[in-house]
VONUVO-25169 format. One line per field, with one value per residue (C-alpha): x, y, z; residue number from 1. Coordinates in Angstrom, 1 decimal, m for minus. Layout:
c1	(X,...) $
c2	(Y,...) $
c3	(Z,...) $
k	(NUM,...) $
//
This chain:
c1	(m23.4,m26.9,m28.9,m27.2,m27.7,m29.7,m28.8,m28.2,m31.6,m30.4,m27.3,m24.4,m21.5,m17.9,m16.9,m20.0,m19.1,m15.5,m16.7,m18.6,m15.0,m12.9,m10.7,m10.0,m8.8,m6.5,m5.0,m4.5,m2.7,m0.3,0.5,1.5,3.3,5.3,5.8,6.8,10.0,13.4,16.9,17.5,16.5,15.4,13.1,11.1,11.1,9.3,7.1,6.2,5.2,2.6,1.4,0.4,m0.5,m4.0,m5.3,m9.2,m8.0,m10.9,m9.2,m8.3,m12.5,m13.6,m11.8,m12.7,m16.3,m16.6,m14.8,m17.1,m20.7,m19.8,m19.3,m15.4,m13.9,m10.4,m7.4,m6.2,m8.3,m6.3,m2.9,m4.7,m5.6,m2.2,m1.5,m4.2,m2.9,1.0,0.2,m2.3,0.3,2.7,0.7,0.9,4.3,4.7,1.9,3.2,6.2,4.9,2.5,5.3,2.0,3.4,0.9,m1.5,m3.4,m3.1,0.9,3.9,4.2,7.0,8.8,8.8,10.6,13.3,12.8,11.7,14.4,13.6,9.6,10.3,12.6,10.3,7.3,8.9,9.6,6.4,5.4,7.7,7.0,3.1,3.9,6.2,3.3,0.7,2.9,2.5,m1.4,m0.6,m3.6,m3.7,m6.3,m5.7,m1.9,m3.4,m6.1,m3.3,m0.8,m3.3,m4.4,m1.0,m0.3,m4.0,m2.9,0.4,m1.4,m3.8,m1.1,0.3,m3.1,m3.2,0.1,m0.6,m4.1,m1.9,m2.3,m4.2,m7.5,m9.2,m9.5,m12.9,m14.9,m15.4,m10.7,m11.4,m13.4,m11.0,m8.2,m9.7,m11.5,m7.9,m5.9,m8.7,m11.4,m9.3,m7.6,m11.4,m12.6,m9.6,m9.9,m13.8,m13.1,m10.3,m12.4,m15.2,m12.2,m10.9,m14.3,m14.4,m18.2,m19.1,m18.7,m21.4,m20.3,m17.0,m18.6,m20.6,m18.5,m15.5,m18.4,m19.4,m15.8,m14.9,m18.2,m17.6,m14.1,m15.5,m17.3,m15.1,m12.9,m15.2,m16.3,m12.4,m12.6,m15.4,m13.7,m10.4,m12.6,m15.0,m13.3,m10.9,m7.5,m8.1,m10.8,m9.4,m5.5,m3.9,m4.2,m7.2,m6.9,m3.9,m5.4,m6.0,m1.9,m1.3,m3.0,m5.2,m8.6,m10.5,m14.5,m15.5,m13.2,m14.3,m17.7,m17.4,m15.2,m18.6,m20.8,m19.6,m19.3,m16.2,m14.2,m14.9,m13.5,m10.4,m9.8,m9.9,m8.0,m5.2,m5.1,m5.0,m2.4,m0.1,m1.3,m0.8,m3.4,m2.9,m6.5,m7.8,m10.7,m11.8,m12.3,m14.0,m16.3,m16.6,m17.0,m19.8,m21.4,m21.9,m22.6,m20.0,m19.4,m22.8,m22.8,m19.6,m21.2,m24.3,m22.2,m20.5,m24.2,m24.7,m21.7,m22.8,m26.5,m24.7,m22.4,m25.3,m27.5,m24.2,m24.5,m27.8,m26.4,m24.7,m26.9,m28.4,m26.3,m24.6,m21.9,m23.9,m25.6,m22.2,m21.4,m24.4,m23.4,m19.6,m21.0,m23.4,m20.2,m17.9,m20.9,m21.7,m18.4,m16.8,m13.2) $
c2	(45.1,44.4,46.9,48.2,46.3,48.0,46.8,49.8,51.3,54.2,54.8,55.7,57.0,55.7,58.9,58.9,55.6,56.3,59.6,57.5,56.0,59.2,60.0,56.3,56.4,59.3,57.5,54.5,56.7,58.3,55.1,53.8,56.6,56.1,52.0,52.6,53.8,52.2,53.7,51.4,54.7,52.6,50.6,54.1,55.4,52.4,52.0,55.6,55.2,52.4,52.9,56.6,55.8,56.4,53.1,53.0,51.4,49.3,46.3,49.0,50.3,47.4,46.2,49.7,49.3,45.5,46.6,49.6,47.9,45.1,48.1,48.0,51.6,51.0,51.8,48.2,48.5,51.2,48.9,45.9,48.5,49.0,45.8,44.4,47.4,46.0,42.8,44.1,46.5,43.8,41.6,43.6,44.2,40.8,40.5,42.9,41.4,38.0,39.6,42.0,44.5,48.0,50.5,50.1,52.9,55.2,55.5,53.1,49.9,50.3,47.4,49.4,52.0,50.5,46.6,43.4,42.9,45.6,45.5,41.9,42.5,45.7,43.6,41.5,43.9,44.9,41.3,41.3,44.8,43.6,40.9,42.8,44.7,42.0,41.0,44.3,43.7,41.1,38.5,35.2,34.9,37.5,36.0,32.6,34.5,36.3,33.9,31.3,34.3,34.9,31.2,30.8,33.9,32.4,29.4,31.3,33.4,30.0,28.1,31.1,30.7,27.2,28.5,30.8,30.1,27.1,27.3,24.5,26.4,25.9,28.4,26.3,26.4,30.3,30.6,29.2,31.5,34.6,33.1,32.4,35.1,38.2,36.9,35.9,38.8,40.9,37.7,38.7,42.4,41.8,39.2,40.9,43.8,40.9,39.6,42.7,43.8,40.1,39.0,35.7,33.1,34.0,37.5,36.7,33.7,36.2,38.9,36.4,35.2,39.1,39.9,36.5,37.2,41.3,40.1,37.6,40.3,43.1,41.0,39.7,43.0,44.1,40.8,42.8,46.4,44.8,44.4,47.1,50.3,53.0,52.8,56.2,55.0,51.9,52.8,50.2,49.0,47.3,43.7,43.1,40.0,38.8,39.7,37.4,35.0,34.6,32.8,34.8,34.7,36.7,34.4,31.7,32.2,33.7,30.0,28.1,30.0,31.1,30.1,27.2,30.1,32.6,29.4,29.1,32.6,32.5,29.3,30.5,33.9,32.6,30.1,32.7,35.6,39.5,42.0,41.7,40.1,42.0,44.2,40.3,38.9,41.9,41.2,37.5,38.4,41.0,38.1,36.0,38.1,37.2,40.1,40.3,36.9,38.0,40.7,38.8,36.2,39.3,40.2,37.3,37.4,40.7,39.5,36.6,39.4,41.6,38.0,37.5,40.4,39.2,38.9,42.1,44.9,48.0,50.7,53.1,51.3,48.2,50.2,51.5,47.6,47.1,50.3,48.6,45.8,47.7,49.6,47.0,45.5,49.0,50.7,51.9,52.1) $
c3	(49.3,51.1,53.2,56.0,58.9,62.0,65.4,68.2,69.1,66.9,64.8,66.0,64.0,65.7,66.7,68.9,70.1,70.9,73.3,75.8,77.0,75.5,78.4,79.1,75.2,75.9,78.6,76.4,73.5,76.1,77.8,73.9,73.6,77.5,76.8,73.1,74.1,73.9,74.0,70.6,67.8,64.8,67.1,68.4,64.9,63.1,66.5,66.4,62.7,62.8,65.6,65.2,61.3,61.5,63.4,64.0,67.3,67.6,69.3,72.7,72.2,72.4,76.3,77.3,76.3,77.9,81.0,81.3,80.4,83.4,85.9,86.2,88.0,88.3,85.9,84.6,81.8,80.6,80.5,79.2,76.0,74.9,75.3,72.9,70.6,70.6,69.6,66.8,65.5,65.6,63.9,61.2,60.9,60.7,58.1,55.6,55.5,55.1,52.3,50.9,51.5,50.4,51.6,55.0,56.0,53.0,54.1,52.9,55.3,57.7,55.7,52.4,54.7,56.8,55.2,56.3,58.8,61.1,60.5,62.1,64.6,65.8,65.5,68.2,70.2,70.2,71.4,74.1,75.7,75.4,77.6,80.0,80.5,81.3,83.9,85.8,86.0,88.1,86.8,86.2,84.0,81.8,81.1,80.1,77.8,76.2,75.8,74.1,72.3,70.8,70.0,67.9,66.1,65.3,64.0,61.9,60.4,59.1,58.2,55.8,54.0,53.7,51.7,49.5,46.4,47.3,44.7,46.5,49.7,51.0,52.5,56.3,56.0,55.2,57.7,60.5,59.4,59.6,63.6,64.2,62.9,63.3,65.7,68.4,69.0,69.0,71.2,73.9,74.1,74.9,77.6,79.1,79.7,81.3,83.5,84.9,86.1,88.1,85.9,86.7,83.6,81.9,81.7,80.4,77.9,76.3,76.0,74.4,72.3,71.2,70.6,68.4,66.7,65.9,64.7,62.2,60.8,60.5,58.9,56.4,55.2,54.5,52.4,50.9,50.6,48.9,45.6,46.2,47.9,46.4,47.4,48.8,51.3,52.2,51.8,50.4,46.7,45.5,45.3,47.5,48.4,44.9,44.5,47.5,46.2,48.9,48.7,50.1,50.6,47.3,45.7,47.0,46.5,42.6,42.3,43.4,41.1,38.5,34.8,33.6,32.2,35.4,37.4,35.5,35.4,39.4,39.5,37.5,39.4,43.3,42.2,40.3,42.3,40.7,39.4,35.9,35.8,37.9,36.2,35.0,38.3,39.7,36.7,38.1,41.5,40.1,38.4,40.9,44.1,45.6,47.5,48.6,49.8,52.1,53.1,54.4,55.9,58.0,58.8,60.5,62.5,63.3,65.0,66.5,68.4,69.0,70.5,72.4,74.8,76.4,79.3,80.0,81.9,79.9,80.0,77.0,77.0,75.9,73.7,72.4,71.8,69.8,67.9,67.1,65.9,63.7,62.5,61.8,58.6,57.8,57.1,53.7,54.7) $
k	(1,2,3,4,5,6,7,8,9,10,11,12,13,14,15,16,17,18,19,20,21,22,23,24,25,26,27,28,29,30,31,32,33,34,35,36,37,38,39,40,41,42,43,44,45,46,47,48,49,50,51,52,53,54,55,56,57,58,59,60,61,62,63,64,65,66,67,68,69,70,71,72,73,74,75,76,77,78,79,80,81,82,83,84,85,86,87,88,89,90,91,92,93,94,95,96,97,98,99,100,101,102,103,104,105,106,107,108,109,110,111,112,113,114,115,116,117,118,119,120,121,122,123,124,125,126,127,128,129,130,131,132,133,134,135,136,137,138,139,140,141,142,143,144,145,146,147,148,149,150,151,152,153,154,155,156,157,158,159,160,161,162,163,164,165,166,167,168,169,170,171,172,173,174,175,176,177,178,179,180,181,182,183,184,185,186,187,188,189,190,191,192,193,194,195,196,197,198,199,200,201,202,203,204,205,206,207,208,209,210,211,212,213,214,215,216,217,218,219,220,221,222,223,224,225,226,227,228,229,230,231,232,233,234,235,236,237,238,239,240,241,242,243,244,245,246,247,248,249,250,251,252,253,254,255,256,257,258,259,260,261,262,263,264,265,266,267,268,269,270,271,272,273,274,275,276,277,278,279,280,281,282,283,284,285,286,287,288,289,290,291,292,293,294,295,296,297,298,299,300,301,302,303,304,305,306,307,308,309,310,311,312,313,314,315,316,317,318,319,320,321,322,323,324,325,326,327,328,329,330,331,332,333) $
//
């Protein structure tokens, strides 16, 4: 990993971050709690279960903070939270199912539990009562936001299955997925936040760009964590994405670099997917830097999100921002 990065005017640890907006965040988790309801039992008892399985909620923080740093006072932020929340959570349901992932979060995924039929059908539901509830804020702009966000997701979930297993990934085709599938979702929590407190364009344009940017990089540094962190940090098993056979950056990277046999060892493995060579590609990815090469690239994602929020007025909750992005490239976990 390279030095930590330093970009808040001091460092911030994110439970320090989350108690600037800490009774907005209470509000959010009992509003989940209220609109996760439904009369349907097996539908509350998986909803219940990933959404209360340990979640940084980061996506929620993050239109609380933007909303907050452009001076909003009302309540809407609040709803548009748990909506951003739903469709993450649902996102992942969807996810481990499409990955056959069976642990997030250091507990079993809720389709090693009930199966991939319900994890599906729940993850819809989750969609649907996100939406319901966009409705009630009653804003244009925030439906269109939302709804394209939604579709881009879609897109990137299925740019990435066509990379599985695909050696010849490149790193610009990597790159869109995780923009797609991660970024956009970070990119509309930030701008919802910039819409609700009525900013002018520039407001919102910057605080889409901070959000699209902080995404990029949180992502890239769980590329990073996969082949670095414990199973107990990180909680889920090292290498999932190597089992996937996803091309990930390291991967990609190590495939650039490293020797003839290192690529065919790589080659072989993101095309047949599995662990069992595991402890030699960690060895190739060691070789070659690869994973401090991600971890750079997420860097610069990082300064772009911090450059991003030039326009926004000083405050703590723009400091808090600065203090997220920080976060998201210096985390272990």
């Amino acid at each position: 990993m390279s030095v930590p990065l330093r970009l808040a005017s001091r460092t911030m640890e994110l439970a320090e971050i989350q108690s600037l907006v800490a009774s907005d965040m209470r509000a959010v988790d009992t509003l989940i709690q209220q609109r996760l309801h439904s009369d349907v039992t097996l539908i509350d008892q998986l909803s219940y279960y990933i959404i209360n399985s340990g979640g940084k909620r980061l996506r929620p923080l993050l239109v609380l903070l933007s909303a907050r740093a452009l001076g909003y006072s009302g309540k809407q932020h609040i709803n548009a939270s748990a909506i951003i929340e739903f469709i993450h959570t649902a996102t992942l349901l969807h996810d481990d199912v499409v990955d056959a992932s069976e642990l997030r979060r250091g507990r079993e995924t809720a389709n090693t539990v009930w199966g991939n039929e319900a994890s599906v059908l729940v993850g819809d539901f989750l969609y649907s009562r996100a939406f319901e509830m966009m409705v009630e804020i009653r804003n244009m702009r925030i439906m269109e936001i939302m709804a394209r966000t939604t579709n881009v997701i879609a897109e990137g979930e299925v740019m990435q299955l066509l990379n599985s297993n695909d050696a010849d990934t490149s790193e610009e085709r990597y790159l869109d997925v995780i923009h797609a599938k991660t970024a956009k979702l970070f990119e509309a929590a930030a701008q919802v936040g910039a819409v609700l407190s009525a900013s002018d364009a520039k407001a919102e344009q910057a605080m889409a760009a901070y959000g699209m940017h902080l995404g990029a990089a949180f992502q890239l540094i769980d590329d990073v964590l996969d082949y670095s962190a414990s199973t107990e940090l990180i909680g889920k098993n090292i290498g999932d994405d190597l089992a996937a056979g996803k091309p990930t950056l390291p991967l990609i990277h190590a495939m650039r670099h490293g020797s003839p046999e290192e690529v065919a060892l790589i080659r072989h493995c993101i095309e047949n997917g599995g662990r069992d060579e595991i402890s030699r590609v960690l060895a190739a990815i060691e070789s070659t830097n690869a994973l401090a090469y991600t971890a750079r690239s997420a860097q610069t994602e990082a300064r772009k999100a911090a450059e991003s929020l030039a326009p926004v007025p000083a405050s703590p909750y723009k400091d808090a921002l600065y203090a997220l992005a920080e976060f998201s490239v210096n985390r272990s976990h």
